[in-house]
TIROMAR-23899 format. One record per atom (N, C-alpha, C): residue number from 1; x, y, z. Coordinates in steps of 0.2 Angstrom, whole numbers. Example, Ala and Ser with C-alpha at 12.3 -4.5 7.8 and 13.67 -1.06 7.14 Angstrom:
# TIROMAR-23899
  nr    xx    yy    zz
   1    66   -28    39
   1    62   -22    39
   1    66   -16    39
   2    64   -11    35
   2    68    -5    36
   2    64     0    39
# end
This chain:
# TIROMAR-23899
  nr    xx    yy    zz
   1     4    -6     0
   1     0     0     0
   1     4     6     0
   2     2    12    -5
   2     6    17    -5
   2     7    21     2
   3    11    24     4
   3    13    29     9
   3    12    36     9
   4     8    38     3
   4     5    45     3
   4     2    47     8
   5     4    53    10
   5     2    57    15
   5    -7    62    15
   6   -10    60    18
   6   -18    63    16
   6   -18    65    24
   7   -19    73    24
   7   -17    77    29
   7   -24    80    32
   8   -29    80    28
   8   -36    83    33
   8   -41    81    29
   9   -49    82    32
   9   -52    79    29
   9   -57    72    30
  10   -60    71    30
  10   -64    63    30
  10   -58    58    26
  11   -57    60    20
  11   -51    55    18
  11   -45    53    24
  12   -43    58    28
  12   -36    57    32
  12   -38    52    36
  13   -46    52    40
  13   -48    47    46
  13   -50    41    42
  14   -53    41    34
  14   -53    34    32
  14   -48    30    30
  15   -42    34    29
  15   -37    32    27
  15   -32    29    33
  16   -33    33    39
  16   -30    31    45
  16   -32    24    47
  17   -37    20    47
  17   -42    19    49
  17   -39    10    43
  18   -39    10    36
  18   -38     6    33
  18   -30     4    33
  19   -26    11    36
  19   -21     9    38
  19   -19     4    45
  20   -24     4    46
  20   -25     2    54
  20   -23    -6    54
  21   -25   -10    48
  21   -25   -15    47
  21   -20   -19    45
  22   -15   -14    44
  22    -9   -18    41
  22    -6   -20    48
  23     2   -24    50
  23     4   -28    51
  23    10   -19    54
  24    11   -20    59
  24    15   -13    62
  24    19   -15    60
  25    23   -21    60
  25    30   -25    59
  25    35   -22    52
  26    27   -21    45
  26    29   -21    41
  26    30   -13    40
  27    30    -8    43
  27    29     0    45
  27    35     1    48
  28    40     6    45
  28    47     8    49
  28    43    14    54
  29    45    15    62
  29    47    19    65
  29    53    24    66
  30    51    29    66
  30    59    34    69
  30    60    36    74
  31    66    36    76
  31    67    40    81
  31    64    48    84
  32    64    52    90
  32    59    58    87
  32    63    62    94
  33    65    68    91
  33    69    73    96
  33    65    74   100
  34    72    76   107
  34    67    79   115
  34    66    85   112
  35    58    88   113
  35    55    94   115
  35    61    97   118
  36    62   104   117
  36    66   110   124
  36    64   110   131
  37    58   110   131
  37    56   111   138
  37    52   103   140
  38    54   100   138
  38    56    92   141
  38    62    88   142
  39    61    84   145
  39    67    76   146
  39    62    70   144
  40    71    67   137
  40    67    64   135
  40    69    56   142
  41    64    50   141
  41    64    44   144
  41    63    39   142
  42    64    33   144
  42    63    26   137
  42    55    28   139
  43    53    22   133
  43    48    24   134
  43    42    16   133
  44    48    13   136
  44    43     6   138
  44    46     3   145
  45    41    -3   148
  45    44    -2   153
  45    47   -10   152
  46    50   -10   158
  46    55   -15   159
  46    53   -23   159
  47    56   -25   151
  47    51   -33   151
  47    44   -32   147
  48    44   -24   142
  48    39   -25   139
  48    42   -29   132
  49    34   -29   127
  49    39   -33   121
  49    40   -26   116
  50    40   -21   119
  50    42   -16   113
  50    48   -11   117
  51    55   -15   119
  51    58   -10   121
  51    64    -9   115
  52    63   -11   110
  52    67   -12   105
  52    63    -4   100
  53    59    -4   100
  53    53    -2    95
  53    51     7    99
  54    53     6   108
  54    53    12   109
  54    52    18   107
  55    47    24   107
  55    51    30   104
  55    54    36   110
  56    57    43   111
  56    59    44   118
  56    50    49   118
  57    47    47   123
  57    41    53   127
  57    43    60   131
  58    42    63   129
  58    42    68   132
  58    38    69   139
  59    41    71   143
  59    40    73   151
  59    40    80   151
  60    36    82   156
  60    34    89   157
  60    37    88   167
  61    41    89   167
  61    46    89   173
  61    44    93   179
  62    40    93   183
  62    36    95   190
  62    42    91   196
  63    38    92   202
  63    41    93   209
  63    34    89   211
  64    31    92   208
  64    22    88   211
  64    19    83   209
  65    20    81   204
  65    17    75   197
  65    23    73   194
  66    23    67   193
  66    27    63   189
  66    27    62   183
  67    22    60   181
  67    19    56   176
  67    16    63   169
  68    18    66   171
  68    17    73   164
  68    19    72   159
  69    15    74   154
  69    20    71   147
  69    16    75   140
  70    20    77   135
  70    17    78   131
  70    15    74   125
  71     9    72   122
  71     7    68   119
  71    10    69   113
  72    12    75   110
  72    15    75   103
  72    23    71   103
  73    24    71    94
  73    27    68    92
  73    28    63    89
  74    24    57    92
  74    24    53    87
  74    24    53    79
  75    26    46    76
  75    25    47    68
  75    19    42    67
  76    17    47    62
  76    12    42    62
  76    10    37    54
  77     5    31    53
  77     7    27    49
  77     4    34    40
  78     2    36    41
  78     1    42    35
  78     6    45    34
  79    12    44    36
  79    19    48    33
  79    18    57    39
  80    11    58    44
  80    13    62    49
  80    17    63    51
  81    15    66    59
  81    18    67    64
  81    13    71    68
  82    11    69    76
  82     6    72    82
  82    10    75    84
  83     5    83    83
  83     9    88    83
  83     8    89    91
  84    15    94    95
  84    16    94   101
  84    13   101   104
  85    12   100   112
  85     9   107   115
  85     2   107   113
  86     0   102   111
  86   -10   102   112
  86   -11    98   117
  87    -9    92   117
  87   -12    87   124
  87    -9    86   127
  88    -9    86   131
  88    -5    84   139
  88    -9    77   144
  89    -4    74   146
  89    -9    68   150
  89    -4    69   159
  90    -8    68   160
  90    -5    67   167
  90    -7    64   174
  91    -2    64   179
  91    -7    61   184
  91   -10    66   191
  92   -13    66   195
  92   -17    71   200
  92   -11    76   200
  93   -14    83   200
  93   -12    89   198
  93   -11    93   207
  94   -14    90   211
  94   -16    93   217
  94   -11    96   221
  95    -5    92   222
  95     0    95   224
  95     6    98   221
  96     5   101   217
  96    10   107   213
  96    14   112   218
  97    17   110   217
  97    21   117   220
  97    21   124   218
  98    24   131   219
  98    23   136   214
  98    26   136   208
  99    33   135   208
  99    36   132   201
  99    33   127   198
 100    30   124   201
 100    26   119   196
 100    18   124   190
 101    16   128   195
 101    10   132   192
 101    12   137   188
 102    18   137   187
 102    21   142   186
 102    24   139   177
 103    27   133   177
 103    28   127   171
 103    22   126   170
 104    19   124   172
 104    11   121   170
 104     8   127   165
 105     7   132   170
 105     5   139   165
 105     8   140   159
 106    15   139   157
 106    18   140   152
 106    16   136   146
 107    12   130   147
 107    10   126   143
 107     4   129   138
 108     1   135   141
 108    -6   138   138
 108   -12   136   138
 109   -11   132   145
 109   -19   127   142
 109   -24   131   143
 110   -30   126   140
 110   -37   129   140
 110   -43   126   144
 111   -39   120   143
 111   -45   115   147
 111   -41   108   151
 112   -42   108   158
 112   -39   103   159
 112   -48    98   163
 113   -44    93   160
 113   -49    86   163
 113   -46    82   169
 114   -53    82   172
 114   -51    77   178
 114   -56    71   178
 115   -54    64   178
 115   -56    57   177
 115   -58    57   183
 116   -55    57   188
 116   -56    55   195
 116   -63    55   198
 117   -62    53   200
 117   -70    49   206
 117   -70    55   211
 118   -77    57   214
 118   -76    63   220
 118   -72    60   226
 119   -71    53   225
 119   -69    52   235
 119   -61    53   230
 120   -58    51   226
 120   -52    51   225
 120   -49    62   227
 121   -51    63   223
 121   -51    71   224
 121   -53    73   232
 122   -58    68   236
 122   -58    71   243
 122   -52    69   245
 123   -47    63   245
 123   -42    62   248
 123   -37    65   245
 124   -37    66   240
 124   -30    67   235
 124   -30    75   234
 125   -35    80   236
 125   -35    85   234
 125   -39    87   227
 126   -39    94   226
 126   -41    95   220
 126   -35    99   216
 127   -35    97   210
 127   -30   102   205
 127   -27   108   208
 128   -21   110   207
 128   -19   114   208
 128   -17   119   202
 129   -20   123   201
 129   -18   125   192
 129   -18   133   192
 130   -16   136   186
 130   -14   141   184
 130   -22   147   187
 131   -21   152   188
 131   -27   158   190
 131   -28   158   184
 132   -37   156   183
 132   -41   156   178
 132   -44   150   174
 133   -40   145   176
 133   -40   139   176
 133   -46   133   178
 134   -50   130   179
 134   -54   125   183
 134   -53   119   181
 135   -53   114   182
 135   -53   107   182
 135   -61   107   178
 136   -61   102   172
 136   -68   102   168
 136   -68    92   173
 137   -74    90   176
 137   -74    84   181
 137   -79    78   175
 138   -74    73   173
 138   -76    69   172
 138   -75    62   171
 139   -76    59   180
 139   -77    54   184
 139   -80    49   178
 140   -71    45   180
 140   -74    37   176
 140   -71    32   182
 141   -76    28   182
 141   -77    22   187
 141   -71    17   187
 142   -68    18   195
 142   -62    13   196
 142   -66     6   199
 143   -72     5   197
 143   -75    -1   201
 143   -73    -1   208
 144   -73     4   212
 144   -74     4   219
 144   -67     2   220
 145   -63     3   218
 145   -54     0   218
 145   -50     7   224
 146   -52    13   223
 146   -49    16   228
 146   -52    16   234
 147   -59    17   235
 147   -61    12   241
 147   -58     8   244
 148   -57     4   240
 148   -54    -5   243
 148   -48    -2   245
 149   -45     0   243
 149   -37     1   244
 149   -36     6   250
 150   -40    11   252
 150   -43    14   257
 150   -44    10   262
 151   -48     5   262
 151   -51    -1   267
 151   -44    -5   270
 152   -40    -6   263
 152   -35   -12   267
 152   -30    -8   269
 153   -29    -5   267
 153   -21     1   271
 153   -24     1   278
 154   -30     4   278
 154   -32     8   284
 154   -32     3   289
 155   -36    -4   287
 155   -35    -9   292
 155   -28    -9   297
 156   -22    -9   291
 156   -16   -11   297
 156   -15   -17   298
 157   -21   -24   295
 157   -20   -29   295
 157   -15   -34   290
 158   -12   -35   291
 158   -10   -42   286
 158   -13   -45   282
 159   -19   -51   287
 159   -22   -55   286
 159   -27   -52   280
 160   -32   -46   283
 160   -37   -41   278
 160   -34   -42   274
 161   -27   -40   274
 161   -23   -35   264
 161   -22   -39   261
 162   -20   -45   264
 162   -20   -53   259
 162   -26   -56   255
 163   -30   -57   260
 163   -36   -58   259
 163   -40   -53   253
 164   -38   -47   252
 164   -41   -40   250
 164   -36   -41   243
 165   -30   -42   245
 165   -25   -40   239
 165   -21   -44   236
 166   -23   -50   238
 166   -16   -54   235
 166   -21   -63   234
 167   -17   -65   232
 167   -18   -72   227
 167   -22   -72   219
 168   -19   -64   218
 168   -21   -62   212
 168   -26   -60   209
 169   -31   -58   215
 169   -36   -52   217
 169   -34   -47   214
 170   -28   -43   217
 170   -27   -36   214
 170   -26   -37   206
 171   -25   -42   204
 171   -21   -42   195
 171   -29   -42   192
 172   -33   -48   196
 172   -39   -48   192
 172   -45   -42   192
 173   -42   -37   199
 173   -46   -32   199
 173   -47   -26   194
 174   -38   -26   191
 174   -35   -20   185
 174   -41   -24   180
 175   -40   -29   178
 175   -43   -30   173
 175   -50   -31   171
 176   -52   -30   178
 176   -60   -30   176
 176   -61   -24   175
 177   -55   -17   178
 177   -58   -10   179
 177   -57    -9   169
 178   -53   -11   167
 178   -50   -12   161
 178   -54   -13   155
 179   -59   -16   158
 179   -65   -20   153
 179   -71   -16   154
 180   -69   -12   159
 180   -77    -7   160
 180   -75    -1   155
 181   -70     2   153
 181   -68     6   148
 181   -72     4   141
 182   -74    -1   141
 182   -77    -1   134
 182   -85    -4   135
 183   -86    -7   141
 183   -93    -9   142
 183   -98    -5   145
 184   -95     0   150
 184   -99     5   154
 184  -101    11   149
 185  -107    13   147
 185  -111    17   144
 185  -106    23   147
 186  -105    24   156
 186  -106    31   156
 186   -97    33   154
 187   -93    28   156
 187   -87    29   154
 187   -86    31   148
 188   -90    26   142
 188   -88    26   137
 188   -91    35   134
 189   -95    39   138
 189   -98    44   137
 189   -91    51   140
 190   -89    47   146
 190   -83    52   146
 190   -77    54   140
 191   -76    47   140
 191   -68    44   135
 191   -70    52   130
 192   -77    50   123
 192   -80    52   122
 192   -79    60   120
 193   -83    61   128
 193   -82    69   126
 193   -75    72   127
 194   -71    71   131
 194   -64    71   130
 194   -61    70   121
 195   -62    65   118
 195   -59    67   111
 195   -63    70   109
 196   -70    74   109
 196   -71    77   106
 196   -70    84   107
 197   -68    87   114
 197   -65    91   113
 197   -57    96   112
 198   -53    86   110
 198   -48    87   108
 198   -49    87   100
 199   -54    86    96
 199   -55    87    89
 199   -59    93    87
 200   -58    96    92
 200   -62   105    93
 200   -57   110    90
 201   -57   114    87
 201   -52   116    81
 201   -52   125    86
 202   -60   127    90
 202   -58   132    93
 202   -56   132   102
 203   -53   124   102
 203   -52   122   109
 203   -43   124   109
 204   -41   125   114
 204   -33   127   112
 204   -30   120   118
 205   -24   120   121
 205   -24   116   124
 205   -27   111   129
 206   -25   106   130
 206   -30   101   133
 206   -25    98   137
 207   -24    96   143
 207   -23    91   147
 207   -27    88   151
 208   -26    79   149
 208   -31    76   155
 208   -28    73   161
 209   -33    70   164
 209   -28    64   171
 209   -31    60   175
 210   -29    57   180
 210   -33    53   185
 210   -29    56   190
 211   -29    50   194
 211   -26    51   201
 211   -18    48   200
 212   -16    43   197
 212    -9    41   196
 212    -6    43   187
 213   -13    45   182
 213   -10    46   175
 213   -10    40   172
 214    -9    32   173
 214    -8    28   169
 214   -15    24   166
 215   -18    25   170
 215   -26    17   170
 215   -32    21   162
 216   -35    24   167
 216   -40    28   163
 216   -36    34   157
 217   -32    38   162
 217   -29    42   157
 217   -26    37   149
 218   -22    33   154
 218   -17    28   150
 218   -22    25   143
 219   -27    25   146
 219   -32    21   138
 219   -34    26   135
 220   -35    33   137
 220   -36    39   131
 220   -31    38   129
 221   -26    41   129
 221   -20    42   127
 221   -20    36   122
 222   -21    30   122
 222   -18    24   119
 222   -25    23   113
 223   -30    27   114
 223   -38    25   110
 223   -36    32   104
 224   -31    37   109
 224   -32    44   104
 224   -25    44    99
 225   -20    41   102
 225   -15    39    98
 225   -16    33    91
 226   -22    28    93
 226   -22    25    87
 226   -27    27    83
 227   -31    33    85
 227   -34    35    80
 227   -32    41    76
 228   -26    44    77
 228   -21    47    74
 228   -18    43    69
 229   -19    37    70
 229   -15    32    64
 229    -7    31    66
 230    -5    32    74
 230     1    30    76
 230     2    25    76
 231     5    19    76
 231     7    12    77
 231     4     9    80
 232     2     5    83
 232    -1     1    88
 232     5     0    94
 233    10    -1    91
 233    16    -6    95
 233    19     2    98
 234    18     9    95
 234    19    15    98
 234    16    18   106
 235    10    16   101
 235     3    18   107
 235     5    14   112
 236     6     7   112
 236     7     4   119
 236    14     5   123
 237    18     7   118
 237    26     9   121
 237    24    16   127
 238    16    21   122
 238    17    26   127
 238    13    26   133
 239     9    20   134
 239     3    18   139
 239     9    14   144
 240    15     9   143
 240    18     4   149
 240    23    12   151
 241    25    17   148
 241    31    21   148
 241    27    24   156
 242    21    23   158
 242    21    26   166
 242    24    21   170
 243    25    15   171
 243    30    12   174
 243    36    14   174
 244    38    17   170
 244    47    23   171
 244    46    26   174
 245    38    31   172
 245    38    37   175
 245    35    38   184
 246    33    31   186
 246    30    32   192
 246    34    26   196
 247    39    24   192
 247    42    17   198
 247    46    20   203
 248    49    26   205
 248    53    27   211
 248    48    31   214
 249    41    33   213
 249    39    38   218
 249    34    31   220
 250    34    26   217
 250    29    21   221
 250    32    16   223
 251    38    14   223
 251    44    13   228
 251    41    15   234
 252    44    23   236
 252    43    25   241
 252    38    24   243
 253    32    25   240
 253    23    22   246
 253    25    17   246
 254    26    12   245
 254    29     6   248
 254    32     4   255
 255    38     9   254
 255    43     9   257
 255    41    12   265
 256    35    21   264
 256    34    23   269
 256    27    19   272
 257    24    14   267
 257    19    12   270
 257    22     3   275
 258    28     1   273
 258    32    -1   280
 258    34     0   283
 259    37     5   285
 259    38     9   288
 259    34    12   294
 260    29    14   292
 260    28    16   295
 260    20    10   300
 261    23     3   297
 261    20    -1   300
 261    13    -2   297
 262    11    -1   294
 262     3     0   290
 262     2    -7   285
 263     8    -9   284
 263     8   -14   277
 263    15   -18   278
 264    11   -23   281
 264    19   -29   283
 264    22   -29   273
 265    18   -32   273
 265    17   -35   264
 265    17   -28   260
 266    20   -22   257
 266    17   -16   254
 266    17   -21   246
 267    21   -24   245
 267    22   -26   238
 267    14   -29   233
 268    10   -29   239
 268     2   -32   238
 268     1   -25   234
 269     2   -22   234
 269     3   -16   229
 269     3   -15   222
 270     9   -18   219
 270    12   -18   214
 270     8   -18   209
 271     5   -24   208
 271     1   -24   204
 271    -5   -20   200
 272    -8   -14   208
 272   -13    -9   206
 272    -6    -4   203
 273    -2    -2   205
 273     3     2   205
 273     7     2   198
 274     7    -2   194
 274    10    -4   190
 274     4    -2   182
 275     5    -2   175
 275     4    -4   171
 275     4   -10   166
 276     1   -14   166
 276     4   -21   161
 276     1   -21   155
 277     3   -23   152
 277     0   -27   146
 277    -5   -30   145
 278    -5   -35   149
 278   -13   -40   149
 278   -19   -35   152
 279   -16   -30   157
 279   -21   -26   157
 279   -24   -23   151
 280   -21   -19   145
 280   -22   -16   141
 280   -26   -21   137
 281   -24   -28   137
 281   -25   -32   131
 281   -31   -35   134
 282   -34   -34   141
 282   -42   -36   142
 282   -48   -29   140
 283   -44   -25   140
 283   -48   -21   136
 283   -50   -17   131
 284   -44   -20   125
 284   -44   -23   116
 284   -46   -26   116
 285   -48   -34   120
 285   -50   -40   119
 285   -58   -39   120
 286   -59   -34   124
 286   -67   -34   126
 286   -71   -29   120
 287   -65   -26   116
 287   -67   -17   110
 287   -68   -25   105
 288   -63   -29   105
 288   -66   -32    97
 288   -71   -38    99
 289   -73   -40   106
 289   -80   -45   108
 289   -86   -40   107
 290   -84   -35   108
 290   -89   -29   110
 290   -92   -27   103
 291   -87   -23    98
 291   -86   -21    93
 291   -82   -22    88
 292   -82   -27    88
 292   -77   -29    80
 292   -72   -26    79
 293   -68   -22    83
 293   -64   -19    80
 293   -61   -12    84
 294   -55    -9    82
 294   -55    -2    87
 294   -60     3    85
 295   -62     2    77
 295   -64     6    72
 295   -72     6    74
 296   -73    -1    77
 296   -78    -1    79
 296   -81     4    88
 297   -76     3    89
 297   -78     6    97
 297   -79    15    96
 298   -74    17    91
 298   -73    23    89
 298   -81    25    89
 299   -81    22    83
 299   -89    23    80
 299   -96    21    84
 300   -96    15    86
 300  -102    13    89
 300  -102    14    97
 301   -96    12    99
 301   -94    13   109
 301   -95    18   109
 302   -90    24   106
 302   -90    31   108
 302   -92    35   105
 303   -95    35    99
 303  -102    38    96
 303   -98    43    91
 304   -92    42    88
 304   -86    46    84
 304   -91    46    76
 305   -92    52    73
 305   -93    52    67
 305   -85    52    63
 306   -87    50    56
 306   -81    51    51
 306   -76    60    51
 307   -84    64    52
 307   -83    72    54
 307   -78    72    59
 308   -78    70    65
 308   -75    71    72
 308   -68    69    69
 309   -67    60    66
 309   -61    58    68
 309   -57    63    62
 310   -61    66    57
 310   -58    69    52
 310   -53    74    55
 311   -57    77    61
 311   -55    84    63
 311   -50    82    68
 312   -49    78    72
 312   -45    73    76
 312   -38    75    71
 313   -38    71    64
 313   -32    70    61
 313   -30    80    58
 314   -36    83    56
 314   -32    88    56
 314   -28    93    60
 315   -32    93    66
 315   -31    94    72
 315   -21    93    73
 316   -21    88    75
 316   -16    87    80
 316   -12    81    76
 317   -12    82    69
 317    -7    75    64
 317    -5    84    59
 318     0    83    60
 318     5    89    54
 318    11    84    48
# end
């Protein structure tokens, strides 16, 4: 299939879209320079199967958040490239420092999104952002997971967190939360309005997040990358790359949650803490049970006209 480049239009997201179908393997990737006002980072994690195929992500460098990042860059299979300084992904924004509100601001955004559940923002705080700024709030369902995690720290029990967290409990919990991405109406109505107001041509910057950046954020980011027509093996490199970004600050919750006596076992953790694969892939497995297809979830699950995704590729593919 030729490689011509079809830059705007209904054609670009049909063409994305049939591109989608071929084989990543047979599609070169490049390398892609660090932004100025980022540090670049690998961008897979450790023991994934695209550490070869990596590209470098760009990090928006805070004191308060780790997991910042700017979504542009990539190349995409159209002969593009997702331009940089429109979307931002990140994780809870609450505790910024000044210098942080102060980098944050220089980004220009215009709308930032918050995924989080109200009790996650009772304990976590709310956004800390630039004067003039608001959090737009649209709560996608952790299946009661921060709750639970809530219950078993607080215990102080061993026995409880075991029983609560461990013999593969926590693994099977990511993945059910994984599978409600694409089965829950109302979630499927957040994702939704989010790329619809990232294919908004009079919207200017956007950042979204959750409470740690990888889960919920982590599947926009990986549904909106491959409806750019980025690679597949791309998209997933930049959904495991929070594992770089969050493994020494969740280290330490571990560490101070020994410490400080609360969690004999902290490591019953790791599993929510972490991003994997099979996580991701109980959530493509349920898009093509569900809908046939990602092309399918697009259109049917999330309600995407060929208008929108057209606008999607004029938008933010250069």
């Amino acid at each position: 299939m030729s490689r011509v480049r079809i830059r705007s239009g209904a054609a670009a997201a049909v063409a994305a879209f049939a591109l989608a179908a071929l084989p990543t393997a047979a599609l070169p990737t490049a390398a892609l320079p660090t932004a100025a006002h980022a540090a670049a980072a690998p961008g897979a994690a450790v023991g994934s199967r695209h550490q070869q195929q990596a590209e470098p992500i760009r990090q928006i460098v805070l004191q308060g958040a780790v997991n910042v990042r700017d979504l542009g860059g990539y190349r995409t299979w159209t002969g593009g490239q997702v331009r940089q300084g429109l979307v931002y992904r990140s994780d809870a924004l609450g505790k910024l420092t000044d210098a942080d509100v102060t980098t944050v601001s220089g980004l220009g955004l215009t709308k930032v999104i918050d995924f989080r559940i109200p009790m996650e923002v009772q304990y976590d705080g709310a956004d800390r952002l630039p004067a003039g700024l608001s959090p737009t709030a649209r709560p996608v369902s952790d299946l009661g997971l921060y709750g639970t995690l809530v219950a078993a720290i607080g215990s102080g029990d061993p026995v409880t967190q075991e029983r609560m967290l461990g013999g593969g409990r926590a693994e099977a919990y990511m993945r059910d939360i994984y599978r409600t991405f694409v089965t829950s109406p109302e979630n499927r109505a957040q994702f939704a309005a989010t790329l619809r107001d990232l294919a908004d041509g009079r919207q200017g910057p956007v950042l979204y997040h959750c409470t740690s950046g990888k889960d919920r954020t982590g599947w926009v980011s990986y549904v909106l990358l491959r409806a750019l027509a980025v690679p597949e093996e791309s998209a997933e490199g930049d959904y495991l790359a929070s594992n770089t970004f969050r493994a020494a600050y969740d280290a330490r919750v571990r560490a101070g949650l020994k410490q400080s006596g609360r969690m004999q076992n902290p490591d019953l953790l790791i599993p929510l803490q972490e991003v994997r694969q099979d996580y991701l892939d109980s959530a493509t497995a349920q898009m093509e049970a569900d809908y046939g297809s990602f092309y399918g979830y697009l259109t049917q699950g999330l309600g995407l006209d060929l208008q929108t995704l057209a606008k999607l590729q004029s938008k933010l593919v250069r």
